[in-house]
N, C-alpha and C positions, 0 to 999 in steps of 0.2 A: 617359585615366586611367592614371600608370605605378603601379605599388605600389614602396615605397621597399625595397629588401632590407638585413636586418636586419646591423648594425655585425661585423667578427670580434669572437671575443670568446679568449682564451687564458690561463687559469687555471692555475698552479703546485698543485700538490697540496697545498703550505704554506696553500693559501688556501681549502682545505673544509673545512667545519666538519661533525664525524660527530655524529650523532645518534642514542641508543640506540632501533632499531625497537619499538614498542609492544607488539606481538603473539609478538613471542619473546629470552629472557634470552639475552646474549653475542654480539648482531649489531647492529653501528651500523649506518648508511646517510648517505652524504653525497650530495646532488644536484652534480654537478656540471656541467649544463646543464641549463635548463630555461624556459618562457615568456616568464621573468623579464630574460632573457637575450636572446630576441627568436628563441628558436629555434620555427616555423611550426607544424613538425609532431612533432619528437619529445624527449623530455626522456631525459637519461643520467644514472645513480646507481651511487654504488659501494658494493657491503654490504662487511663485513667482519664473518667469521664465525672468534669465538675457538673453541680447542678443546672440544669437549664441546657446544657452537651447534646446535639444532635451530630450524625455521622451521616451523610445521606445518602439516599440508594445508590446502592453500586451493584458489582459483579466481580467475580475475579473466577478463573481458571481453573483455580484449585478448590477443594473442599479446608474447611476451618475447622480444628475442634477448639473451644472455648468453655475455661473454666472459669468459673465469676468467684472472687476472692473475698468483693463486699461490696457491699450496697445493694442497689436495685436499679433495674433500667428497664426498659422496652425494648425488646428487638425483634424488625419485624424482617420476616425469611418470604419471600414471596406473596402470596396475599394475607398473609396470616400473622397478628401481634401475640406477642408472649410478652410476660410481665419474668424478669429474672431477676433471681433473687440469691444471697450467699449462698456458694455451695452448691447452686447450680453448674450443672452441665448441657452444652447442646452442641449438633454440628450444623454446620452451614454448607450444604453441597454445594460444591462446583459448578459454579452456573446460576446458582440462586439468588433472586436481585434479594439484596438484606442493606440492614439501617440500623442506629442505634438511636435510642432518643435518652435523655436521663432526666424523668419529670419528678427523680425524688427533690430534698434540700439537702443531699448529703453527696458527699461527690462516692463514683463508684468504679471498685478497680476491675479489671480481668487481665487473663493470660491468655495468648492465642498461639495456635500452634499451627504451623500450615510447612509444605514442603519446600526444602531451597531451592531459589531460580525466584525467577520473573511471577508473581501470581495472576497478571496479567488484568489486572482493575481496570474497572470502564466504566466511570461513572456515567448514572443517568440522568435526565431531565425531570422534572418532577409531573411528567406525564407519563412516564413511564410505570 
């Protein structure tokens, strides 16, 4: 039995279509790989966070790596803020309440990478 591996596949940025995230005003998110696409294990998306963009605490199931493309934001992973900046990298384990906030004037992009299926997001209260 072989398993057949899945076609390349190589998308122009012209050709994502962004999508305003549901859960916070001033951040799109475009997939720009995912099952759809024939990729096994992991699906990749790009937010893009205008100025003044917050994202608010959540959680999700799975861990996140994220690569920051441009700009600057604040993202805070449990009780602790970081200030991210282009070219940054960071992960976000599984389980760890995180947020974005984007107090630049420039809007700011990243790629997130996390495993396909369900991530399992719970947003919290902001007493949490």
């Amino acid at each position: 039995m072989s398993e057949q591996r899945p076609a390349a596949v190589i998308r122009d940025d012209e050709e994502m279509e962004y999508e305003p995230l549901d859960l916070a005003d001033g951040v799109t998110r475009a997939v720009m790989l995912d099952e759809s696409d024939g990729t096994p294990n992991f699906r990749m998306r790009q937010y893009k966070l205008e100025p003044g963009a917050t994202v608010p605490k959540h959680t999700n199931e799975v861990e996140h790596e994220v690569y920051n493309v441009s700009g600057e934001y604040v993202v805070g992973i449990d009780d602790e803020e970081y200030t991210v900046s282009e070219g940054d990298t960071l992960l976000i384990p599984a389980g760890a309440v995180h947020w974005f906030r984007n107090e630049s004037e420039e809007e700011s992009h990243f790629v997130c990478v996390v495993p396909n299926g369900d991530t399992g997001t719970e947003l919290l209260d902001e007493e949490n």
